[in-house]
NUZAPA-604980 format. One record per atom (N, C-alpha, C): x, z, y. Coordinates in pm, whole numbers, plus 50000, padded with zeros to 5 digits. Each point is the difference from the previous one (the first is absolute). Layout:
N
<r <X Z Y>>;
...
This chain:
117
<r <75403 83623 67093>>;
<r <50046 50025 50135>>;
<r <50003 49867 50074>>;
<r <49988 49971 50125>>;
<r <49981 49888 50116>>;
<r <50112 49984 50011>>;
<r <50079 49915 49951>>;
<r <50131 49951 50055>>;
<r <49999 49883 50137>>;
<r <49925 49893 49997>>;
<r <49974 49933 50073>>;
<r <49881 49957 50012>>;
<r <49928 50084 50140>>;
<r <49851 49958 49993>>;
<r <49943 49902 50010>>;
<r <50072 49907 50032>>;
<r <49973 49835 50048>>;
<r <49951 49945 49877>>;
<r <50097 50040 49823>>;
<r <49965 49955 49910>>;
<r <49940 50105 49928>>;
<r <49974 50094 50028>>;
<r <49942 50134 49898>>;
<r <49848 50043 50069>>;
<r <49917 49978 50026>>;
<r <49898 50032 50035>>;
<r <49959 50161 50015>>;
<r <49969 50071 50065>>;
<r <49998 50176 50061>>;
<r <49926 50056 49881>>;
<r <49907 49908 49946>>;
<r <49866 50035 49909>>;
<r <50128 50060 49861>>;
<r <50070 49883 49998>>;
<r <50068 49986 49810>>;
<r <50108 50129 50078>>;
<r <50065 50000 50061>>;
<r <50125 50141 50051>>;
<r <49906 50103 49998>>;
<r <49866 50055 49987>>;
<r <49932 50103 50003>>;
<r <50005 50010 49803>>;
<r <49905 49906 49963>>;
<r <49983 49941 49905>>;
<r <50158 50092 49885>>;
<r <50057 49907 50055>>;
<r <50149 50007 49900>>;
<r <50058 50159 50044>>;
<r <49996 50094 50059>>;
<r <50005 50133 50015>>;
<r <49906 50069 49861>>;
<r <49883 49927 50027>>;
<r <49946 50128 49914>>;
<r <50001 49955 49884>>;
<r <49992 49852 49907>>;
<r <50091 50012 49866>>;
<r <50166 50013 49981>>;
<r <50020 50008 50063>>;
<r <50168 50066 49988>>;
<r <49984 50154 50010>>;
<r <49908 50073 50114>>;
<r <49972 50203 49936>>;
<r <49928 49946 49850>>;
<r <49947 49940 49969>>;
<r <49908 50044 49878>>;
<r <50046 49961 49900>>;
<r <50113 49893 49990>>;
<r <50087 49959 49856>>;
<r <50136 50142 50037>>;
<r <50034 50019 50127>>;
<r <50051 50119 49973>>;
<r <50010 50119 49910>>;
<r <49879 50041 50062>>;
<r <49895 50095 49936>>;
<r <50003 49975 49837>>;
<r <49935 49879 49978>>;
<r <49981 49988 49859>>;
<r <50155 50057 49902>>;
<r <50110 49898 50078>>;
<r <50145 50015 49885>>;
<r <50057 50118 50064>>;
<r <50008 50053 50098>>;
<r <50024 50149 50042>>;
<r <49915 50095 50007>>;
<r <49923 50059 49930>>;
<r <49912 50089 50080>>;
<r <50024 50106 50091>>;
<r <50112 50066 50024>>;
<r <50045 50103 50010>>;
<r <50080 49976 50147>>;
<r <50050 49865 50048>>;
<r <50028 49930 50103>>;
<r <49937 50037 50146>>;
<r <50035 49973 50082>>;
<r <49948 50018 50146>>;
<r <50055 49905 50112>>;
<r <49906 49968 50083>>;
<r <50059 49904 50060>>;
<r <49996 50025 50136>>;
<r <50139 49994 50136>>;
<r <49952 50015 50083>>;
<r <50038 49815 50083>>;
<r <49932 50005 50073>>;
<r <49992 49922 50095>>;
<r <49998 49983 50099>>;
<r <50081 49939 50056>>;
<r <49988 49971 50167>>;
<r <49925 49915 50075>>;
<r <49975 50031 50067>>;
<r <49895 49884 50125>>;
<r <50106 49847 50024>>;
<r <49919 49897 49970>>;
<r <50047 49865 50016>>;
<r <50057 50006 50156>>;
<r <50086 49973 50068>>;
<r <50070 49979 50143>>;
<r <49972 49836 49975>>;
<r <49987 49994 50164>>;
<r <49981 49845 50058>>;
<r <50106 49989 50092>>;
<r <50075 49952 49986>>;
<r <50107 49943 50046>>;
<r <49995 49943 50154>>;
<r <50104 49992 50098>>;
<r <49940 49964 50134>>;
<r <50004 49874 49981>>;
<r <50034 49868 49963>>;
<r <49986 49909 49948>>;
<r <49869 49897 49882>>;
<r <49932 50114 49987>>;
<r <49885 49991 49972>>;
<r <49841 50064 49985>>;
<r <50032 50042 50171>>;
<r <49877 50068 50023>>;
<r <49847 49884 50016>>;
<r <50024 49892 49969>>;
<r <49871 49930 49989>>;
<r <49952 50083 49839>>;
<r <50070 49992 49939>>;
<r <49946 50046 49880>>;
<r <49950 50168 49940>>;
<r <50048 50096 50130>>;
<r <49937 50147 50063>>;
<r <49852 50048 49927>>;
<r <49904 49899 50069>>;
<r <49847 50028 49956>>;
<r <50031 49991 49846>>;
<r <50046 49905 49947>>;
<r <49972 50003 49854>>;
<r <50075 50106 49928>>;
<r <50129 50023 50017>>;
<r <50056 50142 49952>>;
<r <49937 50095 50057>>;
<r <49944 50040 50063>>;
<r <49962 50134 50055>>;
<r <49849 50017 49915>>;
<r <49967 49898 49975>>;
<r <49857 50006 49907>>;
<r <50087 50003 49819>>;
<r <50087 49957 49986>>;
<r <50089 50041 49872>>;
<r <49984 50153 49966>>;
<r <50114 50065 50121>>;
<r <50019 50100 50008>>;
<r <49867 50106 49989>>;
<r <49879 49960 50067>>;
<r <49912 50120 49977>>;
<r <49907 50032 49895>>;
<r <50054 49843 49925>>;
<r <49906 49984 49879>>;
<r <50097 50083 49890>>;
<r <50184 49968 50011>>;
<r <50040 50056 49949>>;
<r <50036 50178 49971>>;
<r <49978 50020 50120>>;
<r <49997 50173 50059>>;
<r <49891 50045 49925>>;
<r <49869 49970 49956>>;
<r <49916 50019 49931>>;
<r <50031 50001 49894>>;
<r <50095 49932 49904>>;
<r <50026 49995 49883>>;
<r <50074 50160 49962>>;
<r <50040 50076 50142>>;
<r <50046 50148 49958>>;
<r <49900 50082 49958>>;
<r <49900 49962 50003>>;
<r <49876 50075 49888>>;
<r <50052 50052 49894>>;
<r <50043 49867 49936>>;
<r <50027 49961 49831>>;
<r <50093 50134 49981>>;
<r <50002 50079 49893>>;
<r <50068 50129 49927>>;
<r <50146 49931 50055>>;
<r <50125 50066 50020>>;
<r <50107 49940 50003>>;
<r <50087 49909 50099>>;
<r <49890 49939 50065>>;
<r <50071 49890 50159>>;
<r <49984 50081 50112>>;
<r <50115 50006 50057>>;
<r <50082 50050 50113>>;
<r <49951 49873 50101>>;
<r <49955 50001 50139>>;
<r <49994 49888 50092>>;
<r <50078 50060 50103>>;
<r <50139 49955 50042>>;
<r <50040 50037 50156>>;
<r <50012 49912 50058>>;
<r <49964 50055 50103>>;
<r <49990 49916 50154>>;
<r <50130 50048 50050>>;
<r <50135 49912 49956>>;
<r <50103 50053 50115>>;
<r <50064 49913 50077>>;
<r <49909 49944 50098>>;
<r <50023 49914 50123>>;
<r <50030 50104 50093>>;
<r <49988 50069 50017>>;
<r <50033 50097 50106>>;
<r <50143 50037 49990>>;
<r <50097 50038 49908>>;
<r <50082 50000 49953>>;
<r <50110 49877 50038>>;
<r <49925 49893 49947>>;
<r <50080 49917 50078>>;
<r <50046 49949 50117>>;
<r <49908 50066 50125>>;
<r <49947 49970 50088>>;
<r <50092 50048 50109>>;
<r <50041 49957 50149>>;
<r <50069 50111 50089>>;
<r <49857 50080 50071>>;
<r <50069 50096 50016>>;
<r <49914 50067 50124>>;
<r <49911 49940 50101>>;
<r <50033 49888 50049>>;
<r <49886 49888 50097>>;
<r <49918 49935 49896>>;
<r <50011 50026 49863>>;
<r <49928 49933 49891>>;
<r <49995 49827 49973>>;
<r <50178 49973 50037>>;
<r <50054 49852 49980>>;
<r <50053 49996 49924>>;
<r <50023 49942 49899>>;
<r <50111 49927 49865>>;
<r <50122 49974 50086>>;
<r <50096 50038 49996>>;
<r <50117 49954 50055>>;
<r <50068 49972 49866>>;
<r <50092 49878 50086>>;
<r <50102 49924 49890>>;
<r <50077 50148 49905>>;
<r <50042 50048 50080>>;
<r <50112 50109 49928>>;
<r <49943 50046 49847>>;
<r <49880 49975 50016>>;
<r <49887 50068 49838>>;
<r <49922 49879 49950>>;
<r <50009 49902 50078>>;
<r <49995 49840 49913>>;
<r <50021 49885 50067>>;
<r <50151 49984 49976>>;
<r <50046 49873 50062>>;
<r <49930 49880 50049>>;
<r <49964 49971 49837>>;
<r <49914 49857 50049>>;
<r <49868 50030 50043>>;
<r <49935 50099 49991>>;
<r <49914 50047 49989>>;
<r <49854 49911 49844>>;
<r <50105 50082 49920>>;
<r <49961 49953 49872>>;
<r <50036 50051 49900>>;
<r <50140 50087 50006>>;
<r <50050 50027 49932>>;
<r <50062 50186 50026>>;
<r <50002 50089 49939>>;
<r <50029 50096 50088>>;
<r <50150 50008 49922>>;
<r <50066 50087 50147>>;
<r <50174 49997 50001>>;
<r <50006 50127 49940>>;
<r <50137 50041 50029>>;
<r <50041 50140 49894>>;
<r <49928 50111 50085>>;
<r <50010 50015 50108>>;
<r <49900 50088 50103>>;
<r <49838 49960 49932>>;
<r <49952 49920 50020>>;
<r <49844 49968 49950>>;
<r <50002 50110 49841>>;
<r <50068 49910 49921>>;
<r <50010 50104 49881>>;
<r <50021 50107 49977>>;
<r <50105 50075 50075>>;
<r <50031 50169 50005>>;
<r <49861 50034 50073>>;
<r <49936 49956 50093>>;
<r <49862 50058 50062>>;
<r <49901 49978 49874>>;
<r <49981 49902 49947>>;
<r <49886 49952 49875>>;
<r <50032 50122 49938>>;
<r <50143 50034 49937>>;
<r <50020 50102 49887>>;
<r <49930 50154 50049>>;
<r <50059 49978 50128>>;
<r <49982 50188 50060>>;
<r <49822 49988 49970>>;
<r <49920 49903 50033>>;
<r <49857 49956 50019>>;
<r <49913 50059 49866>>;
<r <50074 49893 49943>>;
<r <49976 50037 49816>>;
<r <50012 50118 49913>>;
<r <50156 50031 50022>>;
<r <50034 50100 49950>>;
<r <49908 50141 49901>>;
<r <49886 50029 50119>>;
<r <49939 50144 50015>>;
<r <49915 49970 49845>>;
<r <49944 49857 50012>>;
<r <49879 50001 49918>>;
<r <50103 49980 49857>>;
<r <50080 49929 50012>>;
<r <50078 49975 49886>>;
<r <50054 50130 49923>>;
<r <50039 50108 50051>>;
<r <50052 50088 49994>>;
<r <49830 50133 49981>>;
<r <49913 49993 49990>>;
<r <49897 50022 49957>>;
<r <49948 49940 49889>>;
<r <50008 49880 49983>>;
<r <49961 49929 49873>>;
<r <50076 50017 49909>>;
<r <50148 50042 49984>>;
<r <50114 50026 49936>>;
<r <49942 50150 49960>>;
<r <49984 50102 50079>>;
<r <49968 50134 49984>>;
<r <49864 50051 49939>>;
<r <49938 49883 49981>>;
<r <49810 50060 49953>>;
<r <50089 49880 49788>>;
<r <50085 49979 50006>>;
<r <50013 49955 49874>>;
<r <50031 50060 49902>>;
């Protein structure tokens, strides 16, 4: 995963996704993984182009038997489609509102992956 792209290069955060599903895979087989879409922070939208090319390389990885990809930026989002503080303060971090929306977001698929087990 891209913790800091400045020192992690977009190539190795693509890279390091898909041996982490496939050593998964190997010591779990039976495992499933869902995933969320990388968020760019308003604080570091120079770095936008390169996550958004993360993200579509990673959304592809929902091929693979088992990976879940959601896109729940929308979710986080208000109605004018702005990040307001109230759902991430610093805008970096999401608050207890950000999280109760992430959960409601998540929830459906989680609660499907729980039920096909």
């Amino acid at each position: 995963m891209v913790t800091n792209p400045l020192l992690d290069p977009y190539d190795h955060g693509v890279g390091t996704h898909q041996v982490l599903y496939s050593r998964l895979f190997e010591t779990n087989p039976s495992s499933s993984i869902i995933r969320s879409r990388l968020q760019c922070s308003q604080n570091r939208q120079m770095f936008r182009p390169g996550i958004d090319r993360i993200n579509r390389i990673i959304s592809q990885l929902e091929s693979r038997d088992r990976v879940t990809y959601l896109d729940i930026t929308s979710a986080l989002l208000e109605p004018d489609e702005s990040l307001s503080k109230e759902v991430m303060p610093d805008f970096l971090n999401l608050s207890e509102d950000g999280y109760r929306r992430w959960t409601k977001a998540i929830l459906p698929s989680i609660s499907a992956q729980l039920a096909s087990t």
